[in-house]
N, C-alpha and C positions, 0 to 999 in steps of 0.2 A: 639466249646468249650462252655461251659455251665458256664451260669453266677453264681456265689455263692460267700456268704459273710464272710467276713476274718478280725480278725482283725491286724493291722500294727501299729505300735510305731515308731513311725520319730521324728528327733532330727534336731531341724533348729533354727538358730538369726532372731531375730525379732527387728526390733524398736521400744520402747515405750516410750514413753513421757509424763508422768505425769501431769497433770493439776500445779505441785510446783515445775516442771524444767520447766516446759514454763516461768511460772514463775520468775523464776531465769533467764532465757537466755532473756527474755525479758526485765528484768531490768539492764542486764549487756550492755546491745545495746543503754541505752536510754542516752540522755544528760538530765545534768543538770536540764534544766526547765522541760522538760516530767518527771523525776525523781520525780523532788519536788510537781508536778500537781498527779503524780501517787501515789503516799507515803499520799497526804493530801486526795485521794479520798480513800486509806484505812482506813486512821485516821475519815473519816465521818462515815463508812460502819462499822466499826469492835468494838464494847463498849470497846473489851479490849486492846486496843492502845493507848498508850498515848505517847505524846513527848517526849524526855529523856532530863532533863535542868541541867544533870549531865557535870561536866568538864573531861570527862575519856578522852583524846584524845590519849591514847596508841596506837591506830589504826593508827590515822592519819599520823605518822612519821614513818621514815622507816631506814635502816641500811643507811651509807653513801656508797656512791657506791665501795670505798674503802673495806670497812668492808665486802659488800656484797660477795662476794668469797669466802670469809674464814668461813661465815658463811655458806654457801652452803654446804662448803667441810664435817664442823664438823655435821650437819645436814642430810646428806646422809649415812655420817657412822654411827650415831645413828639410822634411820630409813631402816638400810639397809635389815634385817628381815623382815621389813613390804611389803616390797615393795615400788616400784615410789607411787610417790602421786605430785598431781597437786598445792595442797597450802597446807600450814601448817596451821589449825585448830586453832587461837586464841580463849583462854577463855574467857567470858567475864560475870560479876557477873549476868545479866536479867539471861543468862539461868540457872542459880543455884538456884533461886528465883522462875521456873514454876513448877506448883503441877504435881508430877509423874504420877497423876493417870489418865492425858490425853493426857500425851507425848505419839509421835506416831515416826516411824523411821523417819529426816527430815536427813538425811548425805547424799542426792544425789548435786551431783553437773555439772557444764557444761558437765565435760566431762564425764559421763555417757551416755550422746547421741552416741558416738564414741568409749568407751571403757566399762567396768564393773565394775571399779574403781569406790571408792566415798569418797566423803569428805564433808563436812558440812562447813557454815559460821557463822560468827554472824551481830551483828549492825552494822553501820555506825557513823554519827557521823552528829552532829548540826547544825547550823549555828553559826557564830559567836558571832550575837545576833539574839536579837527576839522583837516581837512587841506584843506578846502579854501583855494584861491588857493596850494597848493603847486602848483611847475611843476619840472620834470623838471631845469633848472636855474635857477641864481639870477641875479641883476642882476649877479654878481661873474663869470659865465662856467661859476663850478666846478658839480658835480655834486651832485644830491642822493644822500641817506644811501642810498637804497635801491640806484640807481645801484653804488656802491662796495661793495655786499654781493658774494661771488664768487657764483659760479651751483654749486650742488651737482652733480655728477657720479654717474649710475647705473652701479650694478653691473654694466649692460649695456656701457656705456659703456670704463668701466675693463676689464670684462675683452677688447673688443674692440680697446682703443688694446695691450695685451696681446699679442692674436693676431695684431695686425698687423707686432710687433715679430720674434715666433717663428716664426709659419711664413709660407711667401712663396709656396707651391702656391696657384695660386686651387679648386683642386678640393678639397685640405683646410681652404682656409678658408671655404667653402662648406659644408662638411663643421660645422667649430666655431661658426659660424653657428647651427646649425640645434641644435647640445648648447648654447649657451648661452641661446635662445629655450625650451629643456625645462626650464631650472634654476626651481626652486620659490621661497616664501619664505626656508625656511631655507640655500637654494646645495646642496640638493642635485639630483640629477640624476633625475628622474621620468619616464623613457621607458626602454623594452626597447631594448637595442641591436638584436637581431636584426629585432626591427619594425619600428626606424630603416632599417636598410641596406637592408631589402626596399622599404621606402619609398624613398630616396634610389637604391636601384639600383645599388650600390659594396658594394665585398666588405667583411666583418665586419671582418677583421684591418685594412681602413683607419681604418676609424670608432676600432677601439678604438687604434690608434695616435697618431687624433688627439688621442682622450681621454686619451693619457697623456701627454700633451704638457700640456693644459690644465689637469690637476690639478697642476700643477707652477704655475699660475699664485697671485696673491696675491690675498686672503685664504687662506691657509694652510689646506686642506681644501675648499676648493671643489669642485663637478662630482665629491662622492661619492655612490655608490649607496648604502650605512648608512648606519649611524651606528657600527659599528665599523671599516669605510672611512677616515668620516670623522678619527677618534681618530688609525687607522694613518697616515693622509698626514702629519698633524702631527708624531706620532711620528719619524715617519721627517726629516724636517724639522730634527728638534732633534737625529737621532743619537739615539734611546731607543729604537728599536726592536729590541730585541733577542728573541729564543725567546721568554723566561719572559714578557716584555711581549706579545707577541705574543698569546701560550696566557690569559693576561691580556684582552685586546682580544677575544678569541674567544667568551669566556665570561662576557659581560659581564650575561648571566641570571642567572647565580649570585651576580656582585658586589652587583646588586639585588635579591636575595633574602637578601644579608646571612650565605651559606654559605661562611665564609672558611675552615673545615678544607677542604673540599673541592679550595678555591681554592690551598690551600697544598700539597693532596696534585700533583694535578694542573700547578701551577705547577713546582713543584720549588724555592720557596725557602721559609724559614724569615718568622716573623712578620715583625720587622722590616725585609725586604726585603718582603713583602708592601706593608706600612703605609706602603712609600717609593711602591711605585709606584701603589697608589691615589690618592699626595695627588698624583702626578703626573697619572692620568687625571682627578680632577678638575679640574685646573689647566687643559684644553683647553677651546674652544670646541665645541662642538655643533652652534651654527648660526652658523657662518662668514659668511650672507649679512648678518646682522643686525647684526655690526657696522660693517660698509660701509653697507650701503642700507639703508632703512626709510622710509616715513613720518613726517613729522614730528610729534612729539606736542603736541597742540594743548591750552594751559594750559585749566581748566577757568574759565570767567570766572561768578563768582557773578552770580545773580540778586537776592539779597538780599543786605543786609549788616547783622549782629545785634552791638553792643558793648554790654558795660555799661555802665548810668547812673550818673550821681554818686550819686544816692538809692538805690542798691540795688537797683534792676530793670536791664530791658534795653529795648535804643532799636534798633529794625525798619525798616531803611530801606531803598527802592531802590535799585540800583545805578545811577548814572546812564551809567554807558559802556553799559550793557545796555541802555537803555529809548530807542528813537527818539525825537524831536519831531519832531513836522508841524505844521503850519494852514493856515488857508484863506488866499490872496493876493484878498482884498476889492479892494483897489486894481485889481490886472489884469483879476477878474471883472467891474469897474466899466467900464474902460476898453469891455473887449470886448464887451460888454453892449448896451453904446453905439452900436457899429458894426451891430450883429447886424440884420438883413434879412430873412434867410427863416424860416421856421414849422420847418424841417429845422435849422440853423444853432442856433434858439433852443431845443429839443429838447435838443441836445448841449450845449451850454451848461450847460442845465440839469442835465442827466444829472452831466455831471463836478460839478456842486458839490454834487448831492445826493451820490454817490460820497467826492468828498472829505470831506464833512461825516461821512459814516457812518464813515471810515478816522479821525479827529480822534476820534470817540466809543469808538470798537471799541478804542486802543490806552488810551484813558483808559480805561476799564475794567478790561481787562485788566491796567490796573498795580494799580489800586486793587483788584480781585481779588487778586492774588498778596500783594502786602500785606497784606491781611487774612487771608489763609490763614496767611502765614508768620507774623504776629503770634499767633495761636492757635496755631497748634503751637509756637511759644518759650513761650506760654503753658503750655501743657500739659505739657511738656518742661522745666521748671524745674527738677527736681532733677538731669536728665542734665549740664546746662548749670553746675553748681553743682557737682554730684560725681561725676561720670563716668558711663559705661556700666552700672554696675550701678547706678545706678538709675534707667535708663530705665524709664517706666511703659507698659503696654500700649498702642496709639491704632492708632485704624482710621481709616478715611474719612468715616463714617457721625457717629465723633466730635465731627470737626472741622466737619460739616454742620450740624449741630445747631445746634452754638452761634453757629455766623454766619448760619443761616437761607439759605444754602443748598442746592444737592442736589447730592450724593452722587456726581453722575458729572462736575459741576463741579469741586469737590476735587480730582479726580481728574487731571482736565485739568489745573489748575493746577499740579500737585505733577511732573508729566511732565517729563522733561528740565530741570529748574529748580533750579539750585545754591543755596544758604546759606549765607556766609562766617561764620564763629563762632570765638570765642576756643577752642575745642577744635578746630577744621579747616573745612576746607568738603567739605559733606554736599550729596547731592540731598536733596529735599525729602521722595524716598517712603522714605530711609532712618528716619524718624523715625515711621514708620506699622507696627508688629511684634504681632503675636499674641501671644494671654494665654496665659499657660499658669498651670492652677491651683494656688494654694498652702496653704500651712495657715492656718485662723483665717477664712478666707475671702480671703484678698488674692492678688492674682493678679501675676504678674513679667512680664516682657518675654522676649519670646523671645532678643531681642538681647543681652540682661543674661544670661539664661540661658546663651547660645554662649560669652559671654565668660567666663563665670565656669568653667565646660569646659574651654577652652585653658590658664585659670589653675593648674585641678588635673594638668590632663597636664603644662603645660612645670616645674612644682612635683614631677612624680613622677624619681625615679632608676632606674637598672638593676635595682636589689634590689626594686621595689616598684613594678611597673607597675601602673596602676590599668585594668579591663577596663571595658566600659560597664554592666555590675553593679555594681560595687565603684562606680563616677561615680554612679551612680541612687541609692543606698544614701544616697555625702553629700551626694545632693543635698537627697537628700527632709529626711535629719535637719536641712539650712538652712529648713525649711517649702517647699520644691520639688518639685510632684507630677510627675513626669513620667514615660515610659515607656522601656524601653531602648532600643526601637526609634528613638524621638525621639532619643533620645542618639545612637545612630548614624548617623542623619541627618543632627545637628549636625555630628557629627564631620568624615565626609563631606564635607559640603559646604567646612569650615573645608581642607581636604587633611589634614587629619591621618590618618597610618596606625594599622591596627586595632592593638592590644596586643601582637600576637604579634609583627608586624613592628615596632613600635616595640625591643620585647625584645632581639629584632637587631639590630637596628641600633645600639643602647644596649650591649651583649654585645659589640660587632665592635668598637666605640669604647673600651671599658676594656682590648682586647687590644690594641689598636692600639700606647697610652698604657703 
């Protein structure tokens, strides 16, 4: 057959993804702090971004959940010519304010990845305050708050202001140098000495001389190789170390294993010498670095905030410290607009206010996404919200898609890193998404009602009457709870609770204690 050339017209979907829905899907995934880090490294890049120190927070509130229904219903029959659509398009005054003549189409949104559909957002929304026109000092001279905070000191720190005090060898303090660079999170010591000294090229007996020097420093157990090291320095510390404490500290497998004949044999004291000196080694620190140094723990700041209504629902609002404002600076775009010269010049111009305009839509989206998410799952989650964890109902992702008419890997995004303040705590948002698990009559439980109601019957069981994960499956199922033992110990598992026999122990070790 003879080769020759033809032309063919094929019709096929393609995926594209624009550089301003990456965009958009990127900032819909991010939490809070990436947001606010992402948004100010536009506010450097872009001349025509400015913060909005406007008070519009029309955005930020949302129907009560109540309300929500009915406003769906009258909404769908209004839009029903147009077709589904994924969010309803709030106006807002920046984009009436940018000059036509370099508006470009910006109405794609998430779900154009997955469908053909689009819809546009606008801004977001402020903080609730702000710091700017703060200066390092005031008109009075004095110092700001921050200024007068002391500076935290590291563990590294403290134990070398230490070693400068104790030894005055520069060879050994070169030496403790090099053991407090080894020390882990918890302060202990995570290098073979013999490895050290081959490395540093200095005899064993120096290194461990210096080491004993440094374990004498404070936090009290520092620079140990255990953790029954670490118990003995302390001990020693307070004057407890005695044999029987010792042979104690030795055998601290058996203590966790809850074999106190053994302990008693081997010790050589009677119970209540026993009972003194366990509440003793509990009373120690383990990880001596932890209560000096750490990281600071960073508060959880809600993305939403859920209270009740006067009328007996719940009112879903954004947080506004969370949610950025930006808009376009019309006025500068004008200015500059003005002067512009060259076809390169007017290019960029343009480029930045198409850019800025896409970052004004991509954050208004994205709020009014998360609020609708978070609005339907208070929806759905009403009885949790009303009477606790046991009765949370089943909800998946696919749920919550449904009924706001988006997809599934949206949801998804939204519900990521994004807290929920609520009169029972603040929740990420995926904690309120848990597998069915089946029950009688047909009605299905939460797997999260399920864990909870687990913990209820073990911290409910005594010494006399440990319940095994048979004896849990048994009352669960007589509650109408189908589930499997294996599941059960899964639950368990995961909750840390120990299996039956070592609770037995542990429960058995406590009434001899007592």
């Amino acid at each position: 057959m003879a080769a020759t050339q033809r032309l063919e017209l094929r019709q096929r979907q393609s995926l594209v993804m624009t550089p301003q829905l990456q965009q958009a899907i990127k900032l819909l995934q991010l939490s809070n702090l990436e947001l606010a880090a992402e948004v100010d490294r536009e506010l450097e890049q872009n001349p025509l971004l400015d913060r909005d120190e406007g008070a519009n927070d029309s955005l930020l509130e949302g129907p009560s959940v109540d309300q929500q229904a009915e406003a769906a219903d009258s909404a769908n029959e209004g839009e029903a010519s147009e077709g589904p659509r994924d969010i309803d398009v709030l106006e807002h005054s920046t984009a009436e304010q940018l000059p036509s003549a370099a508006e470009a189409p910006l109405d794609t949104d998430y779900e154009n990845v997955y469908t053909n559909s689009a819809a546009g957002e606008g801004p977001g929304s402020e903080p609730a305050f702000s710091t700017q026109g703060a200066s390092s000092t005031g008109d009075d001279g004095e110092y700001s708050l921050e200024q007068r905070l002391s500076e935290s000191i590291s563990l590294r720190q403290h134990l070398t202001v230490q070693m400068q005090m104790e030894i005055s060898d520069p060879t050994d303090r070169a030496i403790g140098v090099c053991l407090i660079d080894q020390l882990d999170d918890n302060g202990y010591l995570s290098v073979d000495l013999v490895e050290l000294a081959a490395q540093l090229g200095c005899p064993l007996e120096r290194i461990e001389d210096v080491l004993a020097v440094l374990q004498g420093f404070e936090p009290t157990g520092i620079f140990a190789r255990s953790l029954a090291e670490c118990l003995a320095l302390q001990l020693k510390e307070r004057d407890r170390y005695d044999p029987a404490m010792q042979v104690l500290v030795e055998n601290l497998e058996l203590l966790a294993k809850g074999e106190h004949a053994r302990l008693l044999k081997i010790c050589g004291v009677d119970h209540e010498d026993l009972a003194d000196m366990i509440v003793e080694i509990k009373a120690l620190d383990p990880r001596p670095a932890l209560t000096f140094e750490g990281e600071v723990a960073q508060p959880v700041v809600p993305d939403v905030l859920m209270r009740p209504d006067r009328k007996g629902g719940w009112i879903v609002e954004l947080n506004s410290e969370t949610v950025p404002r930006v808009l376009v600076n019309s006025d500068y775009y004008a200015q500059v607009s003005a002067h512009v010269r060259s076809k390169k010049e007017r290019e960029y111009l343009n480029d930045r206010l198409q850019s800025a305009n896409w970052l004004v839509k991509a954050l208004h989206q994205r709020a009014t996404t998360i609020l609708k998410v978070s609005t339907e799952i208070v929806r759905q989650q009403d009885a949790f919200f009303r009477q606790g964890v046991e009765h949370m109902r089943p909800l998946t992702l696919r749920d919550i898609a449904t009924e706001i008419e988006m997809h599934e890997s949206t949801v998804s995004r939204v519900t990521s890193n994004k807290y929920m303040a609520t009169p029972r705590g603040t929740f990420e948002l995926k904690y309120f998404f848990t597998a069915s698990i089946p029950g009688a009559n047909g009605t299905a439980h939460s797997a999260e009602a399920v864990r909870h109601r687990i913990r209820l019957l073990i911290d409910a069981e005594n010494c006399r009457s440990i319940l095994s994960d048979d004896t849990i499956v048994e009352l669960l199922r007589k509650d109408g709870v189908d589930i499997a033992r294996r599941t059960v110990a899964k639950y368990r598992e995961a909750m840390r609770i120990p299996s039956s026999v070592q609770r037995r122990r542990e429960k058995a070790g406590l009434v001899n204690h007592v």
